[in-house]
N, C-alpha and C positions, 0 to 999 in steps of 0.2 A: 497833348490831346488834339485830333485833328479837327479838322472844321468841320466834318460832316454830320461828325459822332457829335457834337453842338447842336448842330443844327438840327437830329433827330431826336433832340431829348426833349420827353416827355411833359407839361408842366407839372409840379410836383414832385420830379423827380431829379436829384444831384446830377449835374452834368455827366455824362458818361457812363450813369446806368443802365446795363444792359436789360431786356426784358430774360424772363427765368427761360432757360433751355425748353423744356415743353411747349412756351408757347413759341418761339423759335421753330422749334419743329412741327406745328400746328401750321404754318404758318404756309406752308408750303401744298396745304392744300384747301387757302383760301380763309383760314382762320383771321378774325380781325379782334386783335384786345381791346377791351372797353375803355375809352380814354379815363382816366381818374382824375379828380377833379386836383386841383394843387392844394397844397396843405393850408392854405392863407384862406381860398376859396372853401374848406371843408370846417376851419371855426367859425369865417364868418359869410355864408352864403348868401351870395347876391342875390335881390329883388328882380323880375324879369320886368323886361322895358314895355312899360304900357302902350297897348297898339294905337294906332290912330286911322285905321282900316274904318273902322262902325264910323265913325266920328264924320271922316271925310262921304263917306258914303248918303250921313244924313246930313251932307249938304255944304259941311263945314268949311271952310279955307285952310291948306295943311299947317297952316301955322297956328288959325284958331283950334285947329283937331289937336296940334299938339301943346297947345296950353293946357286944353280940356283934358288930352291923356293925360298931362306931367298932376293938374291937381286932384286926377283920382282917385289918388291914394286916400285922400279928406273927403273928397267930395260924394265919391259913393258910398261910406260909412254914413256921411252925414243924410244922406235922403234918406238910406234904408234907415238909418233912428227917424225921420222927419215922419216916415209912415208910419212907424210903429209908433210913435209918441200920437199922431190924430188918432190914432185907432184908438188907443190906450185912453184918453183924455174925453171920448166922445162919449155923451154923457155918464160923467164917470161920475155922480151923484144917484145914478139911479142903479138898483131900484133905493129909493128912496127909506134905505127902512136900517137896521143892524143885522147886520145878513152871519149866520152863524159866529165864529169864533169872536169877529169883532165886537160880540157884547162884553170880552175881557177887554183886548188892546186897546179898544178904542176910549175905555173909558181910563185904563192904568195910562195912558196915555197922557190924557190931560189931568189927573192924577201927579200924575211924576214931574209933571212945568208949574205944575202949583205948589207943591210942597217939597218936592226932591224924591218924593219914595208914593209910595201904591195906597190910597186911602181907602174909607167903605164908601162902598153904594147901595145903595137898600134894593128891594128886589122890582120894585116899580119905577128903576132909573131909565131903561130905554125909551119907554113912554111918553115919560116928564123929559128928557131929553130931546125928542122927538116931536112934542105936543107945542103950538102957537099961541100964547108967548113960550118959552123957553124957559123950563128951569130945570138947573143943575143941582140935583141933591147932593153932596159930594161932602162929605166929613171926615175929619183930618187925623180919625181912629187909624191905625196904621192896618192894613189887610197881607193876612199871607198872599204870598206870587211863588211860581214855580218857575220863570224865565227871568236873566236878569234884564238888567235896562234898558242896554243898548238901540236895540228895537222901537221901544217904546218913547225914548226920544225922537226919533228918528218919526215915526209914525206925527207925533205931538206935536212938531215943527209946522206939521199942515196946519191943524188943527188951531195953532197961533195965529196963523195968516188968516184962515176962512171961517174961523171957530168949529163949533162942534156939533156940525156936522159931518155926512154921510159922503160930500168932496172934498170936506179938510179933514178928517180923518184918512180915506183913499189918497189925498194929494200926493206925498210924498213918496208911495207905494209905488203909484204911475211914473215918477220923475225916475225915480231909480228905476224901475221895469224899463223906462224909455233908454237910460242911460245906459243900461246893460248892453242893449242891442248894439248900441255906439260901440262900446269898451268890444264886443265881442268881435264884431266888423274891423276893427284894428288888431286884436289880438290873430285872428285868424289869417290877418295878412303877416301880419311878421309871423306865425307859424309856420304856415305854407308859403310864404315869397311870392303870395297872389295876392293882387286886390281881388280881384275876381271871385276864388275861394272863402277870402276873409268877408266879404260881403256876402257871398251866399248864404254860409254860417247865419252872418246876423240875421239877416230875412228869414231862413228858416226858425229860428228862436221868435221872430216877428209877429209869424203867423203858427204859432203851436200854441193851442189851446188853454192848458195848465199855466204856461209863461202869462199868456193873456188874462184869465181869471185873477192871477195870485198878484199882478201886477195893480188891479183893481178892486181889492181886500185888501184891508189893514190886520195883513197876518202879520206874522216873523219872516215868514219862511222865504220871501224872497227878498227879505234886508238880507239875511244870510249868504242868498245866492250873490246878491250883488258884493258884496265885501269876499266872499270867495273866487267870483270871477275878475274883482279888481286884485286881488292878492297874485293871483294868478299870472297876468298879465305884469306884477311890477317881478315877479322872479324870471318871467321870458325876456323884459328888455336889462334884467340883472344878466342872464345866461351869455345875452347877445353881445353885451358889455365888456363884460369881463373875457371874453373867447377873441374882444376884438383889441383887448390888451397883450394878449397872449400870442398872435398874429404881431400884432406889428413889432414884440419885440423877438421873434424871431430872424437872426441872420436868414440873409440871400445869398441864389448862388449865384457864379459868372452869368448866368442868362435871366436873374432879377426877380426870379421866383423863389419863393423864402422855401426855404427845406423845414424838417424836424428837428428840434434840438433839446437836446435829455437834458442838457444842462440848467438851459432855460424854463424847457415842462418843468421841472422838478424846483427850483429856487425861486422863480418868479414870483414876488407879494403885488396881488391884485390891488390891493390898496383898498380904498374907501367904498363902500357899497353900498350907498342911499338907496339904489332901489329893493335890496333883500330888505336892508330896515324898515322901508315902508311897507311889505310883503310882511312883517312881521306885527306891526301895527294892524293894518287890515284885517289879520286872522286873530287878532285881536278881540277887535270890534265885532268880527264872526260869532266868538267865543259868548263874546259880552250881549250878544244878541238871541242863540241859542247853542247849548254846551255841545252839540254835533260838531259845531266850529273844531273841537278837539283832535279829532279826528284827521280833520283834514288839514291841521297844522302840523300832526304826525309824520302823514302820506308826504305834504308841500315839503318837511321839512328831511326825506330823506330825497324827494325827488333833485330838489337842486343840488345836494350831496353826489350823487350819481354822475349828475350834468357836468358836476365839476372836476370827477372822477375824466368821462367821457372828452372835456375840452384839453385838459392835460397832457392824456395819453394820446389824441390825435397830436398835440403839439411834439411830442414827441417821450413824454417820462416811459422808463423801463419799466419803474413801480408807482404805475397812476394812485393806487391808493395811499401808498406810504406818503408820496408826497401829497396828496389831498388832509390827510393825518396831520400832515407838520403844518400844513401850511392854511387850509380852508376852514375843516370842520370845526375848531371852537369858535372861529368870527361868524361862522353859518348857524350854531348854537344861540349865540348870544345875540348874534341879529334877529334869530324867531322866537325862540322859547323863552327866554327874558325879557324882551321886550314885547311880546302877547301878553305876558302875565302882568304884566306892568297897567298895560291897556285896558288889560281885563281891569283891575283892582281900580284905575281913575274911573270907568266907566259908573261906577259905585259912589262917585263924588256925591251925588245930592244922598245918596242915604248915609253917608259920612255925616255932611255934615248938617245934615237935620237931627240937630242930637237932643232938640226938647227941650222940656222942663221937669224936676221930678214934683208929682204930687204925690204926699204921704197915704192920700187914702185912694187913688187912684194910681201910682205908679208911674211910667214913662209917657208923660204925653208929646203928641207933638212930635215923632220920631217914628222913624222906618221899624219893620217889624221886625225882631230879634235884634236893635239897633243897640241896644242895654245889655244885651243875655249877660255877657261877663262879670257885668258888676252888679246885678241880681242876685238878690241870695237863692239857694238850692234848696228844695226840697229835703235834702240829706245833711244839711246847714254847710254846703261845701261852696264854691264857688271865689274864683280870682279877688274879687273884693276891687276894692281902691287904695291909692296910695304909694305904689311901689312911684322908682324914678322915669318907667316907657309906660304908664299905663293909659296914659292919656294917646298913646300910640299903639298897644299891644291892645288895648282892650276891645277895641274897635275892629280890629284882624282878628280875633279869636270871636267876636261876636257873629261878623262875619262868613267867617268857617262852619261857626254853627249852622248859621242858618244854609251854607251850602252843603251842608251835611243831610239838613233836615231835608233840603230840595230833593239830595240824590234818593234817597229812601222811597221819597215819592214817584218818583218818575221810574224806579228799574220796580218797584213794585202796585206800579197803573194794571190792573188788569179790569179794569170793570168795562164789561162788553156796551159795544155802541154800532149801531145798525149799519156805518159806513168805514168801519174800521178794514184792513185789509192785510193780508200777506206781504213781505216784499218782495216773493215769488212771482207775484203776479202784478208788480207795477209797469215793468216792460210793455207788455200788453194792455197796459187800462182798464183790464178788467173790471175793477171797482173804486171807478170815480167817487168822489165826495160829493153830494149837495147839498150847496152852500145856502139857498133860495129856493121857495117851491109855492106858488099860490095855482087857486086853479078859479080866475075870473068868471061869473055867470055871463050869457049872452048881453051883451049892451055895455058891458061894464070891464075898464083899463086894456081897452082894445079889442075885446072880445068880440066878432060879430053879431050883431041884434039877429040873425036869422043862422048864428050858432044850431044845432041840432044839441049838441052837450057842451059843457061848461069846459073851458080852453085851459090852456096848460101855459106857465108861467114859471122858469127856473134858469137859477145862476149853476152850471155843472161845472166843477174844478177835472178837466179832461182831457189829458193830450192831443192834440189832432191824431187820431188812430193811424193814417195812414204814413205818418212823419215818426212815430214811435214803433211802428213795426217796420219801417224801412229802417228803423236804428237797432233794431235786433240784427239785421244782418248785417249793419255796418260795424258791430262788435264783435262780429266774424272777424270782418276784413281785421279791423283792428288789433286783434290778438295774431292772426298771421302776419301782417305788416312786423308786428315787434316782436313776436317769438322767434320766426323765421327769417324776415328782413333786414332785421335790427334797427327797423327801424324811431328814433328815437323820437318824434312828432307822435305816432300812434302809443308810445308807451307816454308821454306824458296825458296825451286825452286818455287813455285806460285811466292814469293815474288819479284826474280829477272823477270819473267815474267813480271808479274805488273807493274811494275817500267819501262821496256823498251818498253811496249807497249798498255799500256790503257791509258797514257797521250795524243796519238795521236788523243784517240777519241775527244778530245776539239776540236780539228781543222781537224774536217772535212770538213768545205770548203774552207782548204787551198789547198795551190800546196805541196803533198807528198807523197811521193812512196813509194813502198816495201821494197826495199832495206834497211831502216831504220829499219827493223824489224831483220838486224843482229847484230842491239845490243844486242838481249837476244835468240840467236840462241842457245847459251851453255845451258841457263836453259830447252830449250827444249829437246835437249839431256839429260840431265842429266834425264828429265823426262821419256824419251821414256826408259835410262837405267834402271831407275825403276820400271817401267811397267813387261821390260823384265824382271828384276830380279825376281818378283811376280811371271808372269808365268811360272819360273825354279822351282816354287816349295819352299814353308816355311820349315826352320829346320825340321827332321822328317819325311818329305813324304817318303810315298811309293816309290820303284824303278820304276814303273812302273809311276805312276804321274812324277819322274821325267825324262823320260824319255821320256813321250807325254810333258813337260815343253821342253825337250832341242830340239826335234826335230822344235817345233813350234817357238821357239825363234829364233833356229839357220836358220832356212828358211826365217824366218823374216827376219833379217840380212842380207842373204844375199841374197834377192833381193833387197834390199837400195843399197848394194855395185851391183848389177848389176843394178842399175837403175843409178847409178852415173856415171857408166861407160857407158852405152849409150848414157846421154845425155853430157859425156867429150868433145865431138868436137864441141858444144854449147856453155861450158865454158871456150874454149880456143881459138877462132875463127880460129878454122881449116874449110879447103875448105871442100864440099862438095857436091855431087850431090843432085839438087832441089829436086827429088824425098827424100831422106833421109832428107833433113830439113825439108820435111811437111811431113815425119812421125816422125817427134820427135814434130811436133805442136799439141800436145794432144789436147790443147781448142784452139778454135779460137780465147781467149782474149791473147793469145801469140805471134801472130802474130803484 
């Protein structure tokens, strides 16, 4: 081999590979091949070097600029949470009252730390709860629930620390809301190999609306998000992981660039994979929080199958899937599907083991509802009984099942109409927000002006920022061409959490469901809209002038979302204001 042919090889490619004859003869009139990145470079791509250009400019010493670039990678996840957590936090007790759903959660809540499972509250509890002194009516009769616990843990935790009220019940809500930003601001960097990007992302979830509301309610709905967005996040440093096992035991060639090797793709055991197991927990906890969790342990669980598909065959397998067959998919199995189900069923520990007492003339007290079903006699005289050698194990799983039997029933057969229920045709658009709060103060009275003309307007709206959600309709453009046509595998895995938290709704379109549910996969449409923007800043190489119509137009983007968030802030935080200014924030008349 001579020295030249060395010297002209390509990285990524075996010493002495020629390029194919066409481009050879392209070549001759000015054609240039696009260099390809080397195969070590393609499972595990580098992070790009944070600049220290802004830094020095604002004054910095080039060495302080490059401390400050080297800790960006923390440090800008860490302030965009630092804003979104004041935001999130500031008074996050008011309005001071049980603002729609939270007149279930917030009391199964404290409910479930008291006894392990869901008591009765009579119908004048919010009141009495509400009312100085304090009292909590709360009796230990066991109450049906339609959501298992997870959630309401979670929620109840506050509620420990502050009691019960309206910022310890919220507490927890916010902490997670606030930590998502964080998790997503990382996530989005290892996504895109931008801090940059990855912090956009976060920001944008920072200031969108719905994020903000739901983060300030003690729903479900964004425990979910948050245990889907951390699930998320432990299969991307799983992907990253295992591709950077796969790399290095790749052979090199005479010029130190590792080639493909079939032998290696195809036999290699990844070995040990804590972070899928955690990913598997997580969607767990999703599950155990609200049964949509299902769903997107489905979606999670064939996307990192794919990935695995995808790091193989770059490494070099002939038959990426066969050897994914032998070698990944049943530890990818039993890393999610076995151990969710495991998670799910602990999640159920306090209604385990509050297993009562029996009274003869009252029956099971003291005990979660259907906590007995099994050893209950039957209307029909049938029923498991007591006695066998597991029933002190089996009776408990079958009682269980029942009552998850009895949930499902419930839930695919909800259809009783309610004034803010909506399509999930029209969640994209926001058409028909939720409201959660609504008083309408006389002049003089909770800020209302004493020289009022008509009595003011007062409401909590669960709302995307509109203009952050229809910039993400067309980021799911991009996105589906990015991965139909590009192949790109970044826009298929954000499709994929998409998917997951919002095309199951279409099954049940004629049930009772709302918007609001659509901020389980609020991140991935951030993440999307981040990519979009990153596109129009302009590919490695542009011109200064491309990039320069890229950052004007991105950055005006921007920031009319963050002015559009900040308009509609006294919607999402139920500050007073005059009627005139809440019907001009009623853009469509389905908000009203």
């Amino acid at each position: 081999m001579s020295s030249d042919t060395a010297t002209h090889a390509q990285p990524g490619k075996a010493t002495g590979q020629q390029p194919p004859a066409w481009q050879r003869r392209l070549r001759r009139f000015g054609y240039a091949g696009q260099t390809r990145p080397g195969v070590r470079e393609r499972l595990v791509p580098p992070y790009a070097e944070p600049g220290t250009r802004l830094w020095e400019i604002l004054g910095a010493t080039p060495s302080a600029a490059a401390r400050i670039a080297r800790w960006s990678g923390w440090g800008g996840p860490l302030l965009v949470a630092l804003c979104a957590g004041l935001t999130r936090f500031w008074h996050l007790g008011s309005p001071d009252n049980v603002i729609f759903d939270e007149t279930y959660y917030a009391k199964d809540a404290w409910s479930i730390w008291e006894y392990g499972y869901e008591g009765t509250w009579p119908k004048s509890a919010n009141d009495r709860i509400l009312d100085a002194p304090q009292h909590i009516p709360l009796s230990d009769a066991a109450s049906y629930v339609v959501h298992p616990p997870v959630g309401k843990w979670v929620v109840g935790l506050g509620e420990q620390f502050f009691g019960l009220h309206p910022f310890g019940w919220r507490f927890m809500v916010a902490v997670l809301g606030t930590l998502s930003v964080l998790m997503l601001c990382r996530i989005g960097r290892r996504l895109f190999r931008s801090t940059f990007l990855g912090c956009l992302a976060g920001a944008l979830m920072a200031v969108d609306g719905l994020h903000y509301v739901m983060s300030r309610t003690a729903l479900l709905d964004l425990v979910v998000m948050f245990f889907v967005l951390a699930a998320f996040g432990c299969l991307l440093v799983d992907r990253d992981r295992a591709r950077a096992r796969l790399a290095a035991a790749l052979p090199a060639g005479e010029d130190g660039a590792a080639r493909p090797d079939p032998a290696v793709a195809r036999g290699l055991k990844l070995g040990a994979r804590p972070w899928r197991l955690a990913a598997g927990v997580l969607l767990g906890l999703a599950i155990g929080t609200k049964w949509n969790g299902l769903y997107v342990l489905a979606a999670f669980g064939l996307m990192t199958v794919l990935w695995d598909v995808g790091s193989r065959r770059t490494a070099g397998a002939l038959r990426p899937y066969r050897a994914v067959l032998r070698r990944d998919l049943g530890w990818a199995f039993i890393s999610l599907v076995p151990v969710a189900i495991l998670t799910y069923i602990a999640s159920w520990s306090g209604w385990f083991t509050a297993s009562g007492s029996h009274d003869q003339g009252r029956g099971w007290r003291h005990s979660g509802y259907f906590r007995h079903w099994a050893e209950s006699p039957k209307p029909d005289g049938g029923g498991y009984g007591t006695g066998g050698t597991f029933d002190w194990l089996l009776n408990p799983l079958r009682s269980l099942w029942h009552y998850e039997s009895e949930v499902y029933q419930f839930h695919v057969n909800l259809h009783s109409p309610h004034v803010y229920q909506s399509n999930p045709w029209s969640w994209l658009v926001q058409s028909r927000p939720v409201s959660y709060f609504y008083e309408s103060p006389r002049a003089g009275q909770e800020g209302c002006p004493k020289d009022a003309a008509e009595k003011c307007a007062r409401e909590v709206l669960a709302l995307g920022t509109p203009l952050l959600w229809w910039t993400a309709c067309f980021a799911l453009l991009y996105l589906l061409f990015r991965w139909a046509l590009r192949r790109d595998w970044r826009a298929g895995a954000i499709l994929c959490g998409i998917t997951a938290g919002y095309l199951p709704w279409f099954l049940y379109q004629d049930r009772t469901i709302f918007s609001f549910y659509a901020v389980v996969f609020v991140p991935f449409l951030c993440l999307g809209v981040a990519m979009m923007i990153g596109a129009l800043l302009g590919p490695p190489g542009a011109s200064e002038t491309r990039r320069v119509i890229g950052a004007v137009g991105s950055g005006a983007l921007v920031l009319l979302i963050i002015w559009n968030f900040i308009y509609f802030f006294p919607l999402y935080t139920g500050q007073t204001m005059p009627m005139d200014s809440w019907r001009a924030r009623m853009w469509l008349d389905t908000w009203i």
